[in-house]
Each structure stands twice: as C-alpha cells, then as structure tokens.
C-alpha positions in Angstrom: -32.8 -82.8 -1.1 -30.0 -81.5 -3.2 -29.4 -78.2 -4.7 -28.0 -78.7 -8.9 -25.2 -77.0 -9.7 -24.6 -74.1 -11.9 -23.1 -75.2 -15.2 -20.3 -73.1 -16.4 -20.9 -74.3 -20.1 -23.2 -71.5 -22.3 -26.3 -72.8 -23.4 -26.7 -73.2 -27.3 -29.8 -70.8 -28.6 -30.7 -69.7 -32.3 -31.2 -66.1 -30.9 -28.7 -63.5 -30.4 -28.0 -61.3 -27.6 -28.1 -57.9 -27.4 -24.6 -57.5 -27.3 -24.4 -59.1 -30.4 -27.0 -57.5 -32.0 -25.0 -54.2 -31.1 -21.9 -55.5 -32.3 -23.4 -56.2 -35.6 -25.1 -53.2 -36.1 -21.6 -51.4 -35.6 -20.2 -53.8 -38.0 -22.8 -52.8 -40.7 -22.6 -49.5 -40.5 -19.3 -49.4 -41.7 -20.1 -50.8 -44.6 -21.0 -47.3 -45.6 -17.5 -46.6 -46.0 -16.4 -48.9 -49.1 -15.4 -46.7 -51.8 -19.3 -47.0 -54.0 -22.0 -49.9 -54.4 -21.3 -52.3 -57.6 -18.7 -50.4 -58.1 -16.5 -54.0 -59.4 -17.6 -56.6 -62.0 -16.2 -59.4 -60.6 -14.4 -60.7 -57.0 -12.8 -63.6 -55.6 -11.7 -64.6 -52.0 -8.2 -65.8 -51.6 -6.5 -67.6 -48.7 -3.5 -65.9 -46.9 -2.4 -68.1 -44.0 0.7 -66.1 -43.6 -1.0 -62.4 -42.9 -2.6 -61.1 -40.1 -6.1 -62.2 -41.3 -6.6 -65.1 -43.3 -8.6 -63.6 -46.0 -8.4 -61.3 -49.2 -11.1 -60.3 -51.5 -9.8 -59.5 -55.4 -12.3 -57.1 -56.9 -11.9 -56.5 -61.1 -13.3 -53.6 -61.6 -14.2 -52.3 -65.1 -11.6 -51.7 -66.8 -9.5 -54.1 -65.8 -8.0 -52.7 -62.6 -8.3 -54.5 -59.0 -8.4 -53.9 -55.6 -7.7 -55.9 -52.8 -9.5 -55.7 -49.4 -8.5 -57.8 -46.1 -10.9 -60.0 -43.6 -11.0 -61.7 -40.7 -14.0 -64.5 -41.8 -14.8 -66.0 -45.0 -18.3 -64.8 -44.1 -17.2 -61.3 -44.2 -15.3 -61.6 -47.7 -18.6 -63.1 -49.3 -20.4 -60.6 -47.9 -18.5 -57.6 -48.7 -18.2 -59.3 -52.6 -22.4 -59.2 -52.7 -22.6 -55.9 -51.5 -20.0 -54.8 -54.2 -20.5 -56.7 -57.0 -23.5 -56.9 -59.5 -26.2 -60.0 -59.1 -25.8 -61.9 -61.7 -28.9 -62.5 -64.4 -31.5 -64.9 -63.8 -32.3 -67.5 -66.6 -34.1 -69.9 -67.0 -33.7 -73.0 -69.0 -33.9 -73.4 -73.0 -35.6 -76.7 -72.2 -39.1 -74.8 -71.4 -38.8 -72.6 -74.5 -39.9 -75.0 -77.2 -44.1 -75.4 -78.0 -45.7 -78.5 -77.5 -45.1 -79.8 -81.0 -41.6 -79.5 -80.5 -41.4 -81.7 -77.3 
C-alpha cells in the first residue's frame, strides 16, 4: 500500500486564518488616524503606475480644497473613500409616485 504525498499547493477555503484575522484587525485600527469621519464631500481613485503604490484617492472637501491619500489596493482606496465620505441619499423612483388614476 502506498503512502500520498504531501502537496505543497495551499488549499483554497472562504475562512480566514488567524493570522489574517490579526493582520486585519491592525489594519483597521488605523483607520482611527484619518484626519475626521465625512470630513470630504466627494473622492475619486486615480491610477499611478509610476509611484511606489499604484493608487491615489482625491478627496474635495467642502470648500473646494483636496487632499490626496496613497494605497497599495484598489480595495483599500474604496474603502478609505466610504469611511470618509457621506452615503449618498436613497430615492426611489417618480414612477411609484403617481395614484392609480394617473397610471
């Protein structure tokens, strides 16, 4: 009978490890540290292939004045941009305002 071989190759799985976990937990709590919540109206992501990471995030804050804040993932930009920036409003379509008559 024959023994199988360990496979080198790491096995896919939906669950993080701890590691990960803890590596993400430091990653959040320096979040903290980003100068006030909402504090912009508006942000964008930019591409920069020719800096040391390849993305920047434009926030407008009120007023006109911008600020521009470097990341390694576009993951990262889109989440720094939510945690800064207001939600926008939720509405809902005209095409359920009318009454029945109307339809």
């Amino acid at each position: 009978m024959s023994v199988p071989k360990a496979s080198n190759h790491k096995q896919f799985t939906i669950f993080r490890s701890a590691a990960e976990e803890a590596a993400t937990k430091a990653e959040h709590d320096n979040w903290d540290n980003e100068g006030g919540h909402l504090s912009s109206m508006a942000g964008r992501i930019l591409q920069t292939p020719d800096s040391a990471v390849p993305y920047k995030v434009v926030l407008t804050q009120d007023g006109g004045k911008t600020t521009e804040h470097a990341f390694a993932t576009m993951r990262e930009a889109e989440a720094f941009i939510r945690r800064n920036t207001p939600v926008p409003a939720v509405t809902l379509s005209t095409l359920y305002d009318r009454g029945p008559e109307e339809s």
